[in-house]
PDB file of the backbone (N, CA, C, O) and the ligand in Angstrom, with CONECT records:
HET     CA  A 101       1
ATOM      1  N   UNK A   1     126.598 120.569  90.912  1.00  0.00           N
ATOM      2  CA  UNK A   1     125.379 119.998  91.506  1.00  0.00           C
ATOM      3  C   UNK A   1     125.474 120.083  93.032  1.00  0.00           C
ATOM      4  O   UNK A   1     126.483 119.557  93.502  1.00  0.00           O
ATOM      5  N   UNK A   2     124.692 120.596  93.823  1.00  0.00           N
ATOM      6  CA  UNK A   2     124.753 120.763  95.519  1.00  0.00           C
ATOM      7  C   UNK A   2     124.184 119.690  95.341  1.00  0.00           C
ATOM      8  O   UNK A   2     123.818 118.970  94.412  1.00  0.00           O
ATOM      9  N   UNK A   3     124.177 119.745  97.070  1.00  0.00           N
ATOM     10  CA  UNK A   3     124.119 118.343  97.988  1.00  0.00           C
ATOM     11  C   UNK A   3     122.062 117.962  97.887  1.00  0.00           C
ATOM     12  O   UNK A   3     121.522 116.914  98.243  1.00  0.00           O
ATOM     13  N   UNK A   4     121.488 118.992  97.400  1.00  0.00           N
ATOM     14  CA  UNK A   4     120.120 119.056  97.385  1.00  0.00           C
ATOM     15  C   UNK A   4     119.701 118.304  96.360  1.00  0.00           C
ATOM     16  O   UNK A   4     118.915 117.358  96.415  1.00  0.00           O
ATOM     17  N   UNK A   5     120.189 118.702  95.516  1.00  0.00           N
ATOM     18  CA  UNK A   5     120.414 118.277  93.657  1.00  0.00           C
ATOM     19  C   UNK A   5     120.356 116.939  94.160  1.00  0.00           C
ATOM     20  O   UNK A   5     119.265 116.404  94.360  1.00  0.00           O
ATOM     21  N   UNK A   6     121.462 116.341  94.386  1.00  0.00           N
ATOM     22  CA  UNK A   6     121.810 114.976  94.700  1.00  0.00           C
ATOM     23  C   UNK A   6     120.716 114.219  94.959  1.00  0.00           C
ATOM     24  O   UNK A   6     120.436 113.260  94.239  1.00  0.00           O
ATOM     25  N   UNK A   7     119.653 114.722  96.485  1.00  0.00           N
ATOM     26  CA  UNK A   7     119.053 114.278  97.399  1.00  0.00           C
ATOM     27  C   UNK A   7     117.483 113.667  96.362  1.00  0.00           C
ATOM     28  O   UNK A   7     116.831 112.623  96.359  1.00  0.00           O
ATOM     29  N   UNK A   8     117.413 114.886  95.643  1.00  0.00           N
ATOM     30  CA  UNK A   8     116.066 115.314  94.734  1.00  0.00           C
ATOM     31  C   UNK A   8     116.071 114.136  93.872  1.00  0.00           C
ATOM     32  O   UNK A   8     115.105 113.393  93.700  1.00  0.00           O
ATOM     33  N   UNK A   9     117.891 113.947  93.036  1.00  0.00           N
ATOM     34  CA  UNK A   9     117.953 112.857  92.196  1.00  0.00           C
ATOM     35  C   UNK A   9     117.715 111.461  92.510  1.00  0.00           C
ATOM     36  O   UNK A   9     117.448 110.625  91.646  1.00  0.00           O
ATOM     37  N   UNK A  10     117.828 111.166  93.974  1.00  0.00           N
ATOM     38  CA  UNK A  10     117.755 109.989  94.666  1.00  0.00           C
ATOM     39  C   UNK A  10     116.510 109.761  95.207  1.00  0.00           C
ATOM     40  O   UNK A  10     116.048 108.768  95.768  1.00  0.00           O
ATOM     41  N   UNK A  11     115.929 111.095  94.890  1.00  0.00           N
ATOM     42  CA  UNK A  11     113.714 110.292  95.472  1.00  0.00           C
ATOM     43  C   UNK A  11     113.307 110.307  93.835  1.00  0.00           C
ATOM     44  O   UNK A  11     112.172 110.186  93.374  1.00  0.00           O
ATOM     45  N   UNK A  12     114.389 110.466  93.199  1.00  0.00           N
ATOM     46  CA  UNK A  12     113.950 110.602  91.538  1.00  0.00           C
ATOM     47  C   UNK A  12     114.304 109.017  91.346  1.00  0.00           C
ATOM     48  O   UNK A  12     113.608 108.385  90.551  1.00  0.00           O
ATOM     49  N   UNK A  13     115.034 108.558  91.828  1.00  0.00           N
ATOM     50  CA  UNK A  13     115.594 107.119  91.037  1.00  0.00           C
ATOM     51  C   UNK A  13     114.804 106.092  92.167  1.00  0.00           C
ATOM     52  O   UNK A  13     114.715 104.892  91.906  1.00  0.00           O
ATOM     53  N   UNK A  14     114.329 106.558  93.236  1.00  0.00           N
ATOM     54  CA  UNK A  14     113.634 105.242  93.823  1.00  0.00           C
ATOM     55  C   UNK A  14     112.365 105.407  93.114  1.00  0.00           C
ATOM     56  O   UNK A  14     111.957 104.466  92.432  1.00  0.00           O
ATOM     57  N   UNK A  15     111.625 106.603  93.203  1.00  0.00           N
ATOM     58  CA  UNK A  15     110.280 106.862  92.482  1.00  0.00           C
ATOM     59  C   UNK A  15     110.035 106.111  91.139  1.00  0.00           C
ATOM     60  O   UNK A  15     108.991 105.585  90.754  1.00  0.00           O
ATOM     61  N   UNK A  16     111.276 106.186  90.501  1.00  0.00           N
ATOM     62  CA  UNK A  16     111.325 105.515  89.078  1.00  0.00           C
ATOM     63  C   UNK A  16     111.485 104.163  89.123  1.00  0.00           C
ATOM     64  O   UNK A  16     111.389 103.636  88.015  1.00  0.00           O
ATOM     65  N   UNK A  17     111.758 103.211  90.301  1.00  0.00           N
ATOM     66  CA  UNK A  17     112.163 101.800  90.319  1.00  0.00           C
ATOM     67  C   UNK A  17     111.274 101.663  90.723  1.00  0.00           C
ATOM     68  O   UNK A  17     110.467 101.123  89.967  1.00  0.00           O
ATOM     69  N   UNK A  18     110.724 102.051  92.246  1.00  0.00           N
ATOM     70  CA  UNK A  18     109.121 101.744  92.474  1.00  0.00           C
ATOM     71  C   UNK A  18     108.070 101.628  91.779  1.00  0.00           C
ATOM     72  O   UNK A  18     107.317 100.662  91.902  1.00  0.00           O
ATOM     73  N   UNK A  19     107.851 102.682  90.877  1.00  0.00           N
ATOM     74  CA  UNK A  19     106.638 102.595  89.691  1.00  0.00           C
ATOM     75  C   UNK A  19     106.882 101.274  88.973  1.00  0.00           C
ATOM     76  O   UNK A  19     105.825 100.887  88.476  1.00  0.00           O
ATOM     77  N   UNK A  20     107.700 100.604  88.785  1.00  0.00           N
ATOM     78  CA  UNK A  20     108.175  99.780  87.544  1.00  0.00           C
ATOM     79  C   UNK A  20     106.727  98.625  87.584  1.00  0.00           C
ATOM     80  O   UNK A  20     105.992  98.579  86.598  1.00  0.00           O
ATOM     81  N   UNK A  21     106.474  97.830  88.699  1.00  0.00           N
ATOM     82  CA  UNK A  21     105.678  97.594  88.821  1.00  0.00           C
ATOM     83  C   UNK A  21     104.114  97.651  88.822  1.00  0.00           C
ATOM     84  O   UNK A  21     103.267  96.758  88.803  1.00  0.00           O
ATOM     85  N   UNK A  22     104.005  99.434  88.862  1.00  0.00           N
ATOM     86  CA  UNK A  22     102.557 100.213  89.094  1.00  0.00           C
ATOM     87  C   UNK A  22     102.266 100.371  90.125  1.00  0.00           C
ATOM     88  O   UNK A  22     101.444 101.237  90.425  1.00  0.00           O
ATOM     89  N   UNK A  23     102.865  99.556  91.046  1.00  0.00           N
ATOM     90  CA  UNK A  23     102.342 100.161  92.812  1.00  0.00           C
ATOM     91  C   UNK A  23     103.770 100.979  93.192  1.00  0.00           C
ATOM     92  O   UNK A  23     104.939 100.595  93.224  1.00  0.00           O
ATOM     93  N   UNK A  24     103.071 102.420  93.494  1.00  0.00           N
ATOM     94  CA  UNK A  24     104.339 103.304  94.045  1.00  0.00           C
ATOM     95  C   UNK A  24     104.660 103.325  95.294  1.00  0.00           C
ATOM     96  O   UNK A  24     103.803 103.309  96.178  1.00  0.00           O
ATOM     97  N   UNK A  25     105.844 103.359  95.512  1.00  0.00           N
ATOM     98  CA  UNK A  25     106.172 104.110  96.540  1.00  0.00           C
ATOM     99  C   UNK A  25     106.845 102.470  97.621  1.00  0.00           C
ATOM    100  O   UNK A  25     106.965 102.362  98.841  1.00  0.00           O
ATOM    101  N   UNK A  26     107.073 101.700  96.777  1.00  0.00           N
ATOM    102  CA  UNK A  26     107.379 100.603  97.509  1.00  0.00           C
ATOM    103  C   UNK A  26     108.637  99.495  96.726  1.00  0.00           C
ATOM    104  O   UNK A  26     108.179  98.550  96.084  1.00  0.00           O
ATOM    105  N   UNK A  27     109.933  99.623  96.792  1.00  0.00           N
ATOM    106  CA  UNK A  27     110.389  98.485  95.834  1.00  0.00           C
ATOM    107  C   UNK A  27     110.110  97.101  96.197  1.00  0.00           C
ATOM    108  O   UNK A  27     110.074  96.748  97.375  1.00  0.00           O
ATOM    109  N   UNK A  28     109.874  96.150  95.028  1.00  0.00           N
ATOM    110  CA  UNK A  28     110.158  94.851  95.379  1.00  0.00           C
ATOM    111  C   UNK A  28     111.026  94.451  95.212  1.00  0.00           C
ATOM    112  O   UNK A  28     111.991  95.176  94.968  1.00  0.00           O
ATOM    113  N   UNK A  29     111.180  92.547  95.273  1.00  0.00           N
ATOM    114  CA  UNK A  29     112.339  92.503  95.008  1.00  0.00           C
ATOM    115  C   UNK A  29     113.034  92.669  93.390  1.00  0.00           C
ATOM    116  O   UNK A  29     114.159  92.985  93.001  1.00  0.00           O
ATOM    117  N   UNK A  30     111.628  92.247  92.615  1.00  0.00           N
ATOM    118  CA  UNK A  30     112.490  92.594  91.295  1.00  0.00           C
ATOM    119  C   UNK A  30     112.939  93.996  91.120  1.00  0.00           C
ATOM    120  O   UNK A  30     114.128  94.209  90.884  1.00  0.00           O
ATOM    121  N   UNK A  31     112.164  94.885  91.206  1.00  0.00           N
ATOM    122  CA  UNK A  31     112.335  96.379  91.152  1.00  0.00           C
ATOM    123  C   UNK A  31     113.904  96.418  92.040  1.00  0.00           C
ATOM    124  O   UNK A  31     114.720  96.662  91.151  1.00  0.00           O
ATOM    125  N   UNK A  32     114.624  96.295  93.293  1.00  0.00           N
ATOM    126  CA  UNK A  32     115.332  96.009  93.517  1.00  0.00           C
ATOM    127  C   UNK A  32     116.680  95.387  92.829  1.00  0.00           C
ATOM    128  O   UNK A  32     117.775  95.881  93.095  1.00  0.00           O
ATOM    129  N   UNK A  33     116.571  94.451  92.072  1.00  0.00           N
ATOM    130  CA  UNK A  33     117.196  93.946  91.405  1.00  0.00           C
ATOM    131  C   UNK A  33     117.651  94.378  89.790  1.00  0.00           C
ATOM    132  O   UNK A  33     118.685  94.031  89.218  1.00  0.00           O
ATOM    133  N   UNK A  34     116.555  95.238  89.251  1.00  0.00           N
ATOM    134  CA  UNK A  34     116.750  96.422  88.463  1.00  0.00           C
ATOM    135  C   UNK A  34     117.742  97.566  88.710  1.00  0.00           C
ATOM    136  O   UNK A  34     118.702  97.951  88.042  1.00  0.00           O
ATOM    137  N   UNK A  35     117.247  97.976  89.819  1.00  0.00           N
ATOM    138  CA  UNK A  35     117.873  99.068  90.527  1.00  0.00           C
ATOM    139  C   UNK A  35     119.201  98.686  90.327  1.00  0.00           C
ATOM    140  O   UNK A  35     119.915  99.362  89.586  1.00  0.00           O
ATOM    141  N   UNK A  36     119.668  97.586  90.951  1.00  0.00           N
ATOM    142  CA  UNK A  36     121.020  97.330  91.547  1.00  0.00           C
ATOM    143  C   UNK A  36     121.706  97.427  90.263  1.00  0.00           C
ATOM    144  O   UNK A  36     122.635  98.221  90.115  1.00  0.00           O
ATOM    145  N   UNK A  37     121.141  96.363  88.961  1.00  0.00           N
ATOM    146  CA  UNK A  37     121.682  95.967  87.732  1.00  0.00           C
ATOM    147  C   UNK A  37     122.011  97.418  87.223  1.00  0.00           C
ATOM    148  O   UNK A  37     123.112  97.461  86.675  1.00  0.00           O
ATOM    149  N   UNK A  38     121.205  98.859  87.272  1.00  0.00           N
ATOM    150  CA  UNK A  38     121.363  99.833  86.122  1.00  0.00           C
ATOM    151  C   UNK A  38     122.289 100.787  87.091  1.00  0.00           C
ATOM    152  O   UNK A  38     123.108 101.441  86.445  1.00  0.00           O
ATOM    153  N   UNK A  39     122.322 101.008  88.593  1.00  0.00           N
ATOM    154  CA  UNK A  39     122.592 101.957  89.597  1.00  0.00           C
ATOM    155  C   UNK A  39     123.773 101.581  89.644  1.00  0.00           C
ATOM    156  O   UNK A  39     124.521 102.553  89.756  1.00  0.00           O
ATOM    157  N   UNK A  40     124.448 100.352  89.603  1.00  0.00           N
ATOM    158  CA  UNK A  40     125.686  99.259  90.811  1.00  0.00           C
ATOM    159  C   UNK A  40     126.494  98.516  89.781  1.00  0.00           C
ATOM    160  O   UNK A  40     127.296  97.703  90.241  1.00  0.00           O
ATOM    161  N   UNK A  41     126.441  98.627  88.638  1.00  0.00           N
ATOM    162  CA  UNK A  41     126.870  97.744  87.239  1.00  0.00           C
ATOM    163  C   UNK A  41     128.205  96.637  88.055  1.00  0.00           C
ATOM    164  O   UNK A  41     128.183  95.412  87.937  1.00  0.00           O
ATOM    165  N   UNK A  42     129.336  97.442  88.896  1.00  0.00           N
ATOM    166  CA  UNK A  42     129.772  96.285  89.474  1.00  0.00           C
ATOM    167  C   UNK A  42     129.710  95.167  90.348  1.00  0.00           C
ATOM    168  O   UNK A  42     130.268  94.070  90.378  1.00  0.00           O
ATOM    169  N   UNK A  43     128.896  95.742  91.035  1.00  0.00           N
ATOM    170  CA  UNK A  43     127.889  94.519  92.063  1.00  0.00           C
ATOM    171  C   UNK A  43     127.359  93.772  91.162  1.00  0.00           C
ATOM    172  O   UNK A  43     127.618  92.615  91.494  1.00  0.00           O
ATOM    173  N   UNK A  44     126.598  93.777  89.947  1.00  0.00           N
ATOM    174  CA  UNK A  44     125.955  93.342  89.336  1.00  0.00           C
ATOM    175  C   UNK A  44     126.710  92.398  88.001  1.00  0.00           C
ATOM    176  O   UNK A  44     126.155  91.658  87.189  1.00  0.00           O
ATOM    177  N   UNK A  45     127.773  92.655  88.104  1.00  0.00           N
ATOM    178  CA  UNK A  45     129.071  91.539  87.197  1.00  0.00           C
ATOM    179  C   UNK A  45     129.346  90.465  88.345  1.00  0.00           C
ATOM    180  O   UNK A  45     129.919  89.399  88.120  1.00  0.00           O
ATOM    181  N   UNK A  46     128.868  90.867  89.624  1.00  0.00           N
ATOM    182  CA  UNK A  46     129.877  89.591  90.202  1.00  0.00           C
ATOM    183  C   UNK A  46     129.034  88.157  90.448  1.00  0.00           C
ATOM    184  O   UNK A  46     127.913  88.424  90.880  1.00  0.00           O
ATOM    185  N   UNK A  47     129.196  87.097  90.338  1.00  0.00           N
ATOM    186  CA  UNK A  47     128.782  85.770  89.920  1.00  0.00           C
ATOM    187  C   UNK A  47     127.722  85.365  90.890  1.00  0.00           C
ATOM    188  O   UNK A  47     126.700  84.882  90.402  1.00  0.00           O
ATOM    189  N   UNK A  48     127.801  85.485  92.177  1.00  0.00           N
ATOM    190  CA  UNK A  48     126.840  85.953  93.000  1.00  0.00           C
ATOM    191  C   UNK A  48     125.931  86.516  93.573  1.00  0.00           C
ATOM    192  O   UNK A  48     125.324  86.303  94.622  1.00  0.00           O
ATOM    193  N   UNK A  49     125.873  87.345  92.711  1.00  0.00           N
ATOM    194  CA  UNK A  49     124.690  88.391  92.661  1.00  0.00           C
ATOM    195  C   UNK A  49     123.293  87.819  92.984  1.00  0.00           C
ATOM    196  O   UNK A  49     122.498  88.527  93.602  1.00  0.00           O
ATOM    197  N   UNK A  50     123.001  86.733  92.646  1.00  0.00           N
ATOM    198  CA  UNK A  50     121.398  86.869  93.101  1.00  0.00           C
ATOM    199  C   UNK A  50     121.328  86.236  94.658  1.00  0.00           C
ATOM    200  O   UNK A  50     120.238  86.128  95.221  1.00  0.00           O
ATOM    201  N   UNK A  51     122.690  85.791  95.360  1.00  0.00           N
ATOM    202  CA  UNK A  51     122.645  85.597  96.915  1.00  0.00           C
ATOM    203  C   UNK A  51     123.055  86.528  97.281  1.00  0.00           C
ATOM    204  O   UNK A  51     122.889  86.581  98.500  1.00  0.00           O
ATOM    205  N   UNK A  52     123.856  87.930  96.658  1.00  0.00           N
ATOM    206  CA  UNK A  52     124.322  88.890  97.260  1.00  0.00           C
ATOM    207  C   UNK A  52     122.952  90.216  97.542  1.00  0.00           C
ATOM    208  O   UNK A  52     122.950  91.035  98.460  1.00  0.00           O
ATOM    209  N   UNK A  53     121.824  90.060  96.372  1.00  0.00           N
ATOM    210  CA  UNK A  53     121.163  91.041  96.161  1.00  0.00           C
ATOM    211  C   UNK A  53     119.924  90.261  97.374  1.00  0.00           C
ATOM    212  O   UNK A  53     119.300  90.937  98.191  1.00  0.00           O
ATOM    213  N   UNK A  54     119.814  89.039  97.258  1.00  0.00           N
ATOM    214  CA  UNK A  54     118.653  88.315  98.408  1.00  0.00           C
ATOM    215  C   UNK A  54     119.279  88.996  99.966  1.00  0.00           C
ATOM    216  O   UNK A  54     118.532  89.630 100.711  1.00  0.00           O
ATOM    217  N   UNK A  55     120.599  88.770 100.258  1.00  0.00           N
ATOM    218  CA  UNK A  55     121.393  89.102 101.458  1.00  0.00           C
ATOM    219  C   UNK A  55     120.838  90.626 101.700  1.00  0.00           C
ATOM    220  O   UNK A  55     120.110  90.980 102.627  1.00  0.00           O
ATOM    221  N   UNK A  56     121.284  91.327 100.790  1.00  0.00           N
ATOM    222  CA  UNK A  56     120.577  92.895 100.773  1.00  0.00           C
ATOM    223  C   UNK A  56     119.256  93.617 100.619  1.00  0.00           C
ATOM    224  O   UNK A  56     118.862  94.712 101.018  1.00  0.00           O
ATOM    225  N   UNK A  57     118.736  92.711  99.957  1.00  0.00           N
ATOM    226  CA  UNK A  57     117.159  92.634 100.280  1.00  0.00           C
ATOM    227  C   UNK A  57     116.502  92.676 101.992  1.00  0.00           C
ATOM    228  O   UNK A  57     115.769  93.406 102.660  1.00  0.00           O
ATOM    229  N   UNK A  58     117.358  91.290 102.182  1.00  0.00           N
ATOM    230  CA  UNK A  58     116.495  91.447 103.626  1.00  0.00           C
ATOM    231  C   UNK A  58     117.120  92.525 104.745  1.00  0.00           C
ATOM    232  O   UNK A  58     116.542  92.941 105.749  1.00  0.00           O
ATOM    233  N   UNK A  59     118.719  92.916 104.195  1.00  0.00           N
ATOM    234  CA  UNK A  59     118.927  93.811 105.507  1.00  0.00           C
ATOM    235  C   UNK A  59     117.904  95.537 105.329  1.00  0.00           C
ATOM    236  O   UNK A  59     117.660  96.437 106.133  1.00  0.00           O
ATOM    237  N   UNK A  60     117.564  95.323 103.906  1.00  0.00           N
ATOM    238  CA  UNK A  60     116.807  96.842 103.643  1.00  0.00           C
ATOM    239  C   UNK A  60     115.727  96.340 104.302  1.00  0.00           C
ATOM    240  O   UNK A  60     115.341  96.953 105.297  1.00  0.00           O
ATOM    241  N   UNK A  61     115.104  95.260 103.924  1.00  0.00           N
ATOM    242  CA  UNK A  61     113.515  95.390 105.058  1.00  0.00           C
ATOM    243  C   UNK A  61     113.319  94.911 105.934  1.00  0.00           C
ATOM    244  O   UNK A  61     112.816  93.829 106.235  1.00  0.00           O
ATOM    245  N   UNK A  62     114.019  96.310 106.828  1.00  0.00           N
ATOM    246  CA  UNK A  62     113.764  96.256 108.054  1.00  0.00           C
ATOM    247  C   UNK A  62     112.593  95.965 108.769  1.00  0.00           C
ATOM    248  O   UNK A  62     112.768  95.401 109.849  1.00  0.00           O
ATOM    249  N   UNK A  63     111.500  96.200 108.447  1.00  0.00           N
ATOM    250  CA  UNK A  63     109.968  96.221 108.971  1.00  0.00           C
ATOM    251  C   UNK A  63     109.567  94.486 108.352  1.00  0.00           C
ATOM    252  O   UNK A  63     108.497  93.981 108.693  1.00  0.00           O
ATOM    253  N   UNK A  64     110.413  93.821 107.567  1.00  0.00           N
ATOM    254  CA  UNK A  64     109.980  92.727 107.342  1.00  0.00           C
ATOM    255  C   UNK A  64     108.624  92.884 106.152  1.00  0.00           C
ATOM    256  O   UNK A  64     107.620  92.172 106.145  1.00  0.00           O
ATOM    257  N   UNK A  65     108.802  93.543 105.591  1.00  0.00           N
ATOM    258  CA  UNK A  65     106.841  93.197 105.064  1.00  0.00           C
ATOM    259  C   UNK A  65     107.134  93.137 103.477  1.00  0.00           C
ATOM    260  O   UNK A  65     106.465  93.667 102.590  1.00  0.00           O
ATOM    261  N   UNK A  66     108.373  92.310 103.334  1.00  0.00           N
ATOM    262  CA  UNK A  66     108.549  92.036 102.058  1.00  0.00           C
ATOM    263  C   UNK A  66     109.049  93.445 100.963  1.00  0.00           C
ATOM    264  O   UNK A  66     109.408  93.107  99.835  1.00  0.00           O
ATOM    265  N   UNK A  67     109.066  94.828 101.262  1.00  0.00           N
ATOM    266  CA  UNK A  67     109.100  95.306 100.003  1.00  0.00           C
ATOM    267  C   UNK A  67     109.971  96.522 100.754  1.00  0.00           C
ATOM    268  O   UNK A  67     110.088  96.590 101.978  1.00  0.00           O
ATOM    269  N   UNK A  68     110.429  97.257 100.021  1.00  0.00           N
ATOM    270  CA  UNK A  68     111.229  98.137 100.667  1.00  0.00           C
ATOM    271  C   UNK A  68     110.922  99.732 100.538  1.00  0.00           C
ATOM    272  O   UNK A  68     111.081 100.374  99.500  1.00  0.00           O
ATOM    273  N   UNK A  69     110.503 100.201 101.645  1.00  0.00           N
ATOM    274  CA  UNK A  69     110.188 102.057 101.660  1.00  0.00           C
ATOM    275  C   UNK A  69     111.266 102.593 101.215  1.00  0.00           C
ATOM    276  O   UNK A  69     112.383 102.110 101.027  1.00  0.00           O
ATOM    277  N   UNK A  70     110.727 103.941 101.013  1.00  0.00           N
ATOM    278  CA  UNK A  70     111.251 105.021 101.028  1.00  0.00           C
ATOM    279  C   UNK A  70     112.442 105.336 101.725  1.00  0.00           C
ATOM    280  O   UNK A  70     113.559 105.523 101.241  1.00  0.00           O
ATOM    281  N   UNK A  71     111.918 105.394 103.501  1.00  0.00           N
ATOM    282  CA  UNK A  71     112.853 105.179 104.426  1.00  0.00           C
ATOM    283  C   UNK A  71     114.130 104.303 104.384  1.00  0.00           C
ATOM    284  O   UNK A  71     115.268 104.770 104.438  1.00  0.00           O
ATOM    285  N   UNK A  72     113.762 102.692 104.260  1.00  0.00           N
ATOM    286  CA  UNK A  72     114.451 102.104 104.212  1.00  0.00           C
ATOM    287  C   UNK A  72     115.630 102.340 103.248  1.00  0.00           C
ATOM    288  O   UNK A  72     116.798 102.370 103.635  1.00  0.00           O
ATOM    289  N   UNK A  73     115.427 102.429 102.566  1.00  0.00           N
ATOM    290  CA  UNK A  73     115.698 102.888 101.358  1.00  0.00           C
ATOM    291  C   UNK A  73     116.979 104.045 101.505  1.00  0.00           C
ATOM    292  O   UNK A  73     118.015 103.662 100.961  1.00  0.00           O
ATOM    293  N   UNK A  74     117.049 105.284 102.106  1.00  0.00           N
ATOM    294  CA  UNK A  74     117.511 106.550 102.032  1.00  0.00           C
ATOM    295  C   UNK A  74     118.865 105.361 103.763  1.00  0.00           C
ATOM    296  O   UNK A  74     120.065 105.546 103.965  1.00  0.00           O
ATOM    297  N   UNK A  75     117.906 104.341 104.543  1.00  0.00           N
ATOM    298  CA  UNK A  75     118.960 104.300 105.348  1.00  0.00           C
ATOM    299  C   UNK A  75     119.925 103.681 104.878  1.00  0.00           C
ATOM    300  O   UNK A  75     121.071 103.725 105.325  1.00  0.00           O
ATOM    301  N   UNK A  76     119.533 103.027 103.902  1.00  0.00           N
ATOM    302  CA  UNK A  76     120.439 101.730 103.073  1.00  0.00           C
ATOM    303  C   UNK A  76     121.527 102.681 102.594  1.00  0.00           C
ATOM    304  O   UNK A  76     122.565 102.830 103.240  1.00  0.00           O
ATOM    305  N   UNK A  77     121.290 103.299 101.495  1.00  0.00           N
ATOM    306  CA  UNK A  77     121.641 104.314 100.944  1.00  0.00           C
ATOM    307  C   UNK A  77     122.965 104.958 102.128  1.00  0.00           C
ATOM    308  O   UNK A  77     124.190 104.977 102.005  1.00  0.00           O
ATOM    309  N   UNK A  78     122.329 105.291 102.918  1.00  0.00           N
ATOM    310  CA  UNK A  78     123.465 106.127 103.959  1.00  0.00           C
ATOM    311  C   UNK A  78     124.556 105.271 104.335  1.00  0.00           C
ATOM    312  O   UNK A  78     125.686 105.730 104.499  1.00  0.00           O
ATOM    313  N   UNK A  79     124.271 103.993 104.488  1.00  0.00           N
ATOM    314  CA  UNK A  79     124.694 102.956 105.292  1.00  0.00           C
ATOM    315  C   UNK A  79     126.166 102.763 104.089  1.00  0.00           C
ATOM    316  O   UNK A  79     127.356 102.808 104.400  1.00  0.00           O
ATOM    317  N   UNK A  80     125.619 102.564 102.805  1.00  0.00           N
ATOM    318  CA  UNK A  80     126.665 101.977 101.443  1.00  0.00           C
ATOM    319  C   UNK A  80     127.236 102.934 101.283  1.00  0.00           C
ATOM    320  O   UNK A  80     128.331 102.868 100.724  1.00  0.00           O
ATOM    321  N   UNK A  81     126.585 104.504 101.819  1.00  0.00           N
ATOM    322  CA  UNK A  81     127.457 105.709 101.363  1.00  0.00           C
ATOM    323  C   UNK A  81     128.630 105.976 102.662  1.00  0.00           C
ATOM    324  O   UNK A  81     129.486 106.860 102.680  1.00  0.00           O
ATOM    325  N   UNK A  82     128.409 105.068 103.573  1.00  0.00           N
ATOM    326  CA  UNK A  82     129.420 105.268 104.449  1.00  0.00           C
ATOM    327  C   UNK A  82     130.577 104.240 104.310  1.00  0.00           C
ATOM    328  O   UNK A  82     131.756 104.467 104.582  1.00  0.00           O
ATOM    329  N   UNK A  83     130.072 103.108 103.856  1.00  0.00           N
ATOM    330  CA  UNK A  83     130.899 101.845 103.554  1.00  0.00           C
ATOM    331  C   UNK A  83     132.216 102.832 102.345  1.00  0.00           C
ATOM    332  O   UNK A  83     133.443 102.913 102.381  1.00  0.00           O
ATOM    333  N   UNK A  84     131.299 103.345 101.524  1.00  0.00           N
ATOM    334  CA  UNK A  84     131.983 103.995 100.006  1.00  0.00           C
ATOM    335  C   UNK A  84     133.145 104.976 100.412  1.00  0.00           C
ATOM    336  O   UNK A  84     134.223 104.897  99.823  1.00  0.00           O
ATOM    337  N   UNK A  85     132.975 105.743 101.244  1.00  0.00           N
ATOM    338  CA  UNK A  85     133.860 106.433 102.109  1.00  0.00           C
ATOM    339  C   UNK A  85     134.993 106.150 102.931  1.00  0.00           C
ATOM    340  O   UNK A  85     135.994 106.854 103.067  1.00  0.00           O
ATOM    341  N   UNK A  86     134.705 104.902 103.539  1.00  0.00           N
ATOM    342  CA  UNK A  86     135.616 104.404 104.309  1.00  0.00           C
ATOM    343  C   UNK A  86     136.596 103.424 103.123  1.00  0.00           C
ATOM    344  O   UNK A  86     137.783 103.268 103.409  1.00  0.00           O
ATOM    345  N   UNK A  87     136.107 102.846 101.933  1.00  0.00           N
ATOM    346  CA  UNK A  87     136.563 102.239 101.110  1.00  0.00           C
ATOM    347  C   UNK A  87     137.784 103.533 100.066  1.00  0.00           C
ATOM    348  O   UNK A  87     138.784 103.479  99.349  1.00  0.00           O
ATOM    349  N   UNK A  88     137.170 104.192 100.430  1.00  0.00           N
ATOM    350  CA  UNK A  88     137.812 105.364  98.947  1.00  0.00           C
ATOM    351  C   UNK A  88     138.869 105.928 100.364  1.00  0.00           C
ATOM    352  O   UNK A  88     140.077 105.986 100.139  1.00  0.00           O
ATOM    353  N   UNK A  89     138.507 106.206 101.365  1.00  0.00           N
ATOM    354  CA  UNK A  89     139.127 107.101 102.501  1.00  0.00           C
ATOM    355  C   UNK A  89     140.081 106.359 103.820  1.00  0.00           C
ATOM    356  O   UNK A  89     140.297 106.950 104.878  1.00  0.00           O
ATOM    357  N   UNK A  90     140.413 105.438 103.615  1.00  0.00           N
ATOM    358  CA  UNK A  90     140.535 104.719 104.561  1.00  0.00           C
ATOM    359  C   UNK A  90     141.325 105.336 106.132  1.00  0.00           C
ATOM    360  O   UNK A  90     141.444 104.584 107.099  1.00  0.00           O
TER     361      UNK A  90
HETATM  362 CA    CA A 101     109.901  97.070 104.291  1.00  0.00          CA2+
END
C-alpha cells in the first residue's frame, strides 16, 4: 500500500464517521467518539475515556464551532502520528 493509498483511506474513514449523523463533512462529538472506539480500541479500554476523548475533542476544534473539519482532522491526525513515532522511535 503507498503512502497515497493510506491518505485516500483516511478521507475514507473521516467521510464514513462524518455521515453517521447525515450531515457530511463535519464530525461531532458522538461521531468522534465512534471513531475513537472502532479506530483506537486502546484508548478506548482505558477508564477515562470519556474525559480523555472531551480533552481531545476540544484540542481538534480549533475554530471552536463545536464539530470537527476535515482540516482539523488530517492536523490531529499528523499531530498523534508524530506522538506514534516518537513513542515507537524514541
Ligand atoms: Ca471545528
Amino acid at each position: 500500500m503507498t503512502l497515497q493509498d493510506q491518505m485516500i483511506e483516511m478521507i475514507k474513514v473521516y467521510k464514513h464517521y462524518a455521515a453517521a449523523d447525515g450531515i457530511q463533512g463535519s464530525l461531532s462529538k458522538d461521531e468522534l467518539a465512534t471513531l475513537a472506539s472502532e479506530q483506537f480500541p486502546a484508548l478506548c479500554q482505558n477508564q477515562k475515556k470519556a474525559d480523555i476523548l472531551k480533552g481531545i475533542f476540544g484540542e481538534m476544534d480549533m475554530d471552536g464551532d463545536n464539530k470537527i473539519s476535515f482540516k482539523e482532522f488530517v492536523i490531529f491526525i499528523g499531530c498523534l502520528t508524530i506522538a506514534l513515532q516518537e513513542s515507537l522511535c524514541p
